[in-house]
C-alpha positions as CSV (number, residue, x, y, z in Angstrom):
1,X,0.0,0.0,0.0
2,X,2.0,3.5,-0.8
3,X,1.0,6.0,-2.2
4,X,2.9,9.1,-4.4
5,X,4.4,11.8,-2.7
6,X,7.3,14.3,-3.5
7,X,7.9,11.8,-6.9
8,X,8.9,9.3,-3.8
9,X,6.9,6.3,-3.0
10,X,5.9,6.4,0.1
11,X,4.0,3.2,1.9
12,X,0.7,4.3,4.0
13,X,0.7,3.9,7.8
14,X,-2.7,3.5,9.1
15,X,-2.4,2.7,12.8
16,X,-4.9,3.5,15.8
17,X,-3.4,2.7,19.3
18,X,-5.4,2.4,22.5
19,X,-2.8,3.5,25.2
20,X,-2.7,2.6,28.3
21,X,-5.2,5.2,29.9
22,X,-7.8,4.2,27.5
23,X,-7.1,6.7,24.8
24,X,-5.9,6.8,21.4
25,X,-2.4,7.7,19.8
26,X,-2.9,8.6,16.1
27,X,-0.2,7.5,13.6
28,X,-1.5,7.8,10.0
29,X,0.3,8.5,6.9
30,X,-1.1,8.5,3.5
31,X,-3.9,6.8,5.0
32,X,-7.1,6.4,2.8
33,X,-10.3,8.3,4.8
34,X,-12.4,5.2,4.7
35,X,-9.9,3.0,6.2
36,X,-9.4,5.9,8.5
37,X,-12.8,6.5,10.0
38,X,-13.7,2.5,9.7
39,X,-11.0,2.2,12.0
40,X,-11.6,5.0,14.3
41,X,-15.3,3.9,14.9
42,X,-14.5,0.4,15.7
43,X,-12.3,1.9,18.5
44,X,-14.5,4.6,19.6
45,X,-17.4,1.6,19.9
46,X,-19.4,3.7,17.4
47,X,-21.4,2.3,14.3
48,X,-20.2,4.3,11.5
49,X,-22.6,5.6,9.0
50,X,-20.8,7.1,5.8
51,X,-22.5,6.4,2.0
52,X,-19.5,7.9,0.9
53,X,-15.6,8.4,2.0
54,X,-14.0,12.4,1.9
55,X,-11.5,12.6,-1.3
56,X,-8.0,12.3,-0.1
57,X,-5.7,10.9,2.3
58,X,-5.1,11.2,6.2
59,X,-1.6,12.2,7.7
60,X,-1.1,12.8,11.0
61,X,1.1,11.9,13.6
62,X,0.9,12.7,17.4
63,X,2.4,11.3,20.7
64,X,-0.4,12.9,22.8
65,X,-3.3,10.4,23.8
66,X,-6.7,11.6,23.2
67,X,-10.5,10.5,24.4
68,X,-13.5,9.9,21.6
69,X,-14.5,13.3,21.7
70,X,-11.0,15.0,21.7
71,X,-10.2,12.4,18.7
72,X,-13.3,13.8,16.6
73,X,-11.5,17.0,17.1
74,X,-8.9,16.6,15.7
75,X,-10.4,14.6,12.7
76,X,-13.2,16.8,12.4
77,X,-9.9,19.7,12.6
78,X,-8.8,18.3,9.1
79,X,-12.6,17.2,7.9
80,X,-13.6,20.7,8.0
81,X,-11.2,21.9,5.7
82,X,-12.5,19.3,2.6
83,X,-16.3,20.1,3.2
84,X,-17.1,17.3,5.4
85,X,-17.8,17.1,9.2
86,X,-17.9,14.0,11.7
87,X,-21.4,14.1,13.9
88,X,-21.7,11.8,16.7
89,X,-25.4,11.4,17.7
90,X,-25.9,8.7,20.5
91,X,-23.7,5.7,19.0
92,X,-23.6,6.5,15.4
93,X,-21.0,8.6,13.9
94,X,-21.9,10.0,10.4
95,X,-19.7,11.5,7.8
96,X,-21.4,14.6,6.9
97,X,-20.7,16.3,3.3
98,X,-21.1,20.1,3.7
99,X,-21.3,21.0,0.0
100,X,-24.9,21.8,0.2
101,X,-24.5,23.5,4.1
102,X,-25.2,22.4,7.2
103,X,-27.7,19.2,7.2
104,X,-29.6,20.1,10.5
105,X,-31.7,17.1,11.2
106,X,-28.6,15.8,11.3
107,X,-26.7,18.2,14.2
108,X,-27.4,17.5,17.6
109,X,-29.4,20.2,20.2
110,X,-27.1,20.4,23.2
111,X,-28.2,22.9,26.3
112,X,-25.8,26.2,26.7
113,X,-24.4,24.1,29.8
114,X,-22.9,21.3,27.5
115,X,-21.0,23.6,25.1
116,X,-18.2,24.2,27.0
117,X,-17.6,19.7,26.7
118,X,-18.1,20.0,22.7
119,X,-15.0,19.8,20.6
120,X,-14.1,23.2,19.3
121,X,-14.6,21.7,15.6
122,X,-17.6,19.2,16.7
123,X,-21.4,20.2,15.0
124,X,-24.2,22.0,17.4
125,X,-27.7,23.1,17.7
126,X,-27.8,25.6,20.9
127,X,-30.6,28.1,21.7
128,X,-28.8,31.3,23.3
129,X,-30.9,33.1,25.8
130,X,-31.5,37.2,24.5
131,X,-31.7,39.2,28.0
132,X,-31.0,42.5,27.7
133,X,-30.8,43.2,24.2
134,X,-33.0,43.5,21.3
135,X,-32.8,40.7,18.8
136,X,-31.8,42.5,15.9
137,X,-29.5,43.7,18.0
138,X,-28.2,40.3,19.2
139,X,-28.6,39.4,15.8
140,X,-25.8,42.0,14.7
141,X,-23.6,41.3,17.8
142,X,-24.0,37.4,16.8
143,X,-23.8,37.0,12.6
144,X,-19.7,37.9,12.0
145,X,-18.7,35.6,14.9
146,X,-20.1,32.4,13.2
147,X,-18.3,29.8,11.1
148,X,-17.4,30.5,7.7
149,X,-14.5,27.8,6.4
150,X,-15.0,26.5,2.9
151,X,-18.7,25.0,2.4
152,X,-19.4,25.2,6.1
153,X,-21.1,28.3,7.4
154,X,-22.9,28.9,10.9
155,X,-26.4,29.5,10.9
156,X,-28.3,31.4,13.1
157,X,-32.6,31.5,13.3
158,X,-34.2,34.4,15.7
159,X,-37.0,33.0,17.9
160,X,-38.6,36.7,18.8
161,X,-40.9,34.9,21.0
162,X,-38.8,32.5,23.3
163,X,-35.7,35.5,23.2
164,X,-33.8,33.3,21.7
165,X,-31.0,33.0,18.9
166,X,-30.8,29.0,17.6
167,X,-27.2,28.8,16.2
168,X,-26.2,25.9,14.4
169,X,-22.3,25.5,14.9
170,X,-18.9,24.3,15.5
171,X,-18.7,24.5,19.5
172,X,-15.7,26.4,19.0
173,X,-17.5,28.9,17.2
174,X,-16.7,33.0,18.2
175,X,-20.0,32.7,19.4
């Protein structure tokens, strides 16, 4: 299995460690997405939904351990960047094309309180309270803070009655 880089051939590492703590050390290189995310959700314990595999390769390297949730980071870090988006819900994990935005049945509605244990790059539905301001003038505070990298781009729905702004976003988000 290697794959052409630099007019060198180079072989593909595709290696997912559990360390001893329970977490997992990446070590990929060249690595085809599909064998990449087949592997990760056998490891995570996650049934992995995907009708189709990103483009590409995966290559990254790290000696620091991560948990399932800091490990969809980090994929989710590089994901972003070609359009697509892992989204745990319960114990599925979908590959989520972008292209067309953000597929909202699909993102999960977490409480305020949860955000701050979402992955900075991880998909969510949150309903932000509007106290003290007016909502076009949350709404004005809010729109340049969200997402906008490649095909994905925050979204944000006023709900006048409730005081509430629904923003659909990486948990990372500005916002």
């Amino acid at each position: 299995n290697s794959s052409k880089a630099s007019g060198k051939n180079v072989a593909a590492t595709t290696s997912l460690k559990t360390a001893d703590n329970g977490k997992l050390l990446f070590n990929f290189r060249y690595a085809p997405w599909k064998e990449v995310l087949e592997l990760f959700a056998e490891k995570a314990g996650l049934s992995l939904v995907m009708d189709a595999p990103p483009p590409g390769t995966f290559n990254y390297q790290d000696d620091k351990a991560y948990d399932i949730a800091d490990a969809i980071d980090v994929l989710n870090s590089v994901l972003l960047t070609r359009d697509y988006a892992l989204v745990r819900r319960d114990r599925m994990l979908m590959v989520v094309s972008l292209k067309d935005g953000i597929p909202p049945n699909l993102i999960p509605s977490i409480p305020l309180s949860d955000l701050p244990n979402r992955g900075k790059y991880e998909l969510v539905c949150v309903a932000f309270p509007i106290n003290k301001l007016g909502m076009d003038e949350a709404t004005a505070i809010v729109k340049p803070l969200l997402t906008m990298q490649g095909a994905l781009q925050g979204t944000m729905v006023p709900l006048p009655q409730a005081h509430e702004l629904l923003i659909t976003d990486t948990g990372g988000a500005g916002v």
